[in-house]
Structures are given as C-alpha cells and as structure tokens.
Legacy VTK file of the C-alpha trace (Angstrom):
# vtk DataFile Version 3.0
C-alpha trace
ASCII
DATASET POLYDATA
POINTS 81 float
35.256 156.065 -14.746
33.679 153.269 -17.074
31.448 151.473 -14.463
30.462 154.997 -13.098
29.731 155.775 -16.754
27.536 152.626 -16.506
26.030 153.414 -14.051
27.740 151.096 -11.355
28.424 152.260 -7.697
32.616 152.676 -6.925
33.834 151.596 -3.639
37.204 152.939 -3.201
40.046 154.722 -1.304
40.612 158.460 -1.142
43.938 157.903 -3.180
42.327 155.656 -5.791
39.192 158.987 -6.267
42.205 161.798 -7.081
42.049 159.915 -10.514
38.705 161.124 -11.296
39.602 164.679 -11.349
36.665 166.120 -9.297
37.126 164.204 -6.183
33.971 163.495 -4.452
33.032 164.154 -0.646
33.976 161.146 1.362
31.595 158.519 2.722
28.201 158.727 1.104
27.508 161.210 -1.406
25.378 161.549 -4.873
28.386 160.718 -6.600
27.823 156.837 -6.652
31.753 156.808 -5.422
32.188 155.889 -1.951
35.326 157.083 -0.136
36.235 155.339 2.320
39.706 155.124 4.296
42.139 152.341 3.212
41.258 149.501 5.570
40.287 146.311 4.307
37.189 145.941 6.573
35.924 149.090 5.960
36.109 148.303 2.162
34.244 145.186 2.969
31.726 146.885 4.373
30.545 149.482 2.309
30.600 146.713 -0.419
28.342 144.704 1.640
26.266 147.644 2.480
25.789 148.738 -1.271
24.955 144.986 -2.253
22.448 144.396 0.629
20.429 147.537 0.157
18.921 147.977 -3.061
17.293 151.633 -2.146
20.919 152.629 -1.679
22.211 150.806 -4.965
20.070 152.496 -7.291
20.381 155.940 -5.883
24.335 155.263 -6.399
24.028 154.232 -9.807
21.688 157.301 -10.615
24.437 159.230 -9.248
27.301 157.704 -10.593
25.579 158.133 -14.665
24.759 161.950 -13.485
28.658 162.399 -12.144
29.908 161.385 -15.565
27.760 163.029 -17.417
28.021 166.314 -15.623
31.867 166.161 -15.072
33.121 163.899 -17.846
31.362 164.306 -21.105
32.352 166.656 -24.158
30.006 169.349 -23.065
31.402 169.643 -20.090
34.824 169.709 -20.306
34.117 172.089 -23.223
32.811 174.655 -20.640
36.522 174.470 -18.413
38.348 175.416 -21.518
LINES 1 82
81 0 1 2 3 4 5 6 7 8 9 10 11 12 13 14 15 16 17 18 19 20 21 22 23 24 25 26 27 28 29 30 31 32 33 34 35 36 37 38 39 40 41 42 43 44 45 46 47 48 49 50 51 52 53 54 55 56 57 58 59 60 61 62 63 64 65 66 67 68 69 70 71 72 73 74 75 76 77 78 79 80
C-alpha cells in the first residue's frame, strides 16, 4: 500500500491484490493497481505499458493516491466501524 500511498502505479497478481482489502477490478481500473493473471509475460507487459505511456502513468498514480485515501486512511476506516 506505500507506493500506492505515493502515488506509484502497482502491477501485480490477483493473489498478491487480496492484501489490500478492497480488491480492485482486474486489468485497468482507477485504482492505479493493475491485475493481471500470474504469467511472467503478461507482468512484463503491463510494466512496459505503464512505463511507455505517460497519459496512462499519471492517471494511475492519481488513482492509486485517491484509492488510499478513500479506502485506507483514518476517516475511512472510521466510517466501517
């Protein structure tokens, strides 16, 4: 959660997201995580694709800050209890 916190895109597995609590739709979503199945290529790829597209970098790091702060920060976990 700290680089999504930092605003830094997450490229990762659909196991490795059930840690962040509030899963986020798989592929590309407004979460700045992107799901994507466990195949090394298809890692690869979505890493490339995030570093060679700048449009698509920053709207995943807006996303990721927004994620934390809407899912992750005192306010909001104050509101589940």
């Amino acid at each position: 959660m700290e680089p999504l916190a930092r605003g830094l895109p997450v490229v990762t597995t659909r196991l490795a997201a059930m840690g962040l609590h509030r899963e986020p739709a798989a592929g590309h979503n407004h979460t700045g995580v992107f799901i994507v199945p466990a195949h090394p290529r298809l890692v690869a790829d979505q890493v490339v694709q995030l570093l060679s597209n700048a449009t698509l970098w920053q709207q995943a790091s807006e996303g990721a800050s927004a994620f934390i702060r809407a899912n992750f920060l005192p306010h909001a976990l104050e509101a589940e209890i």
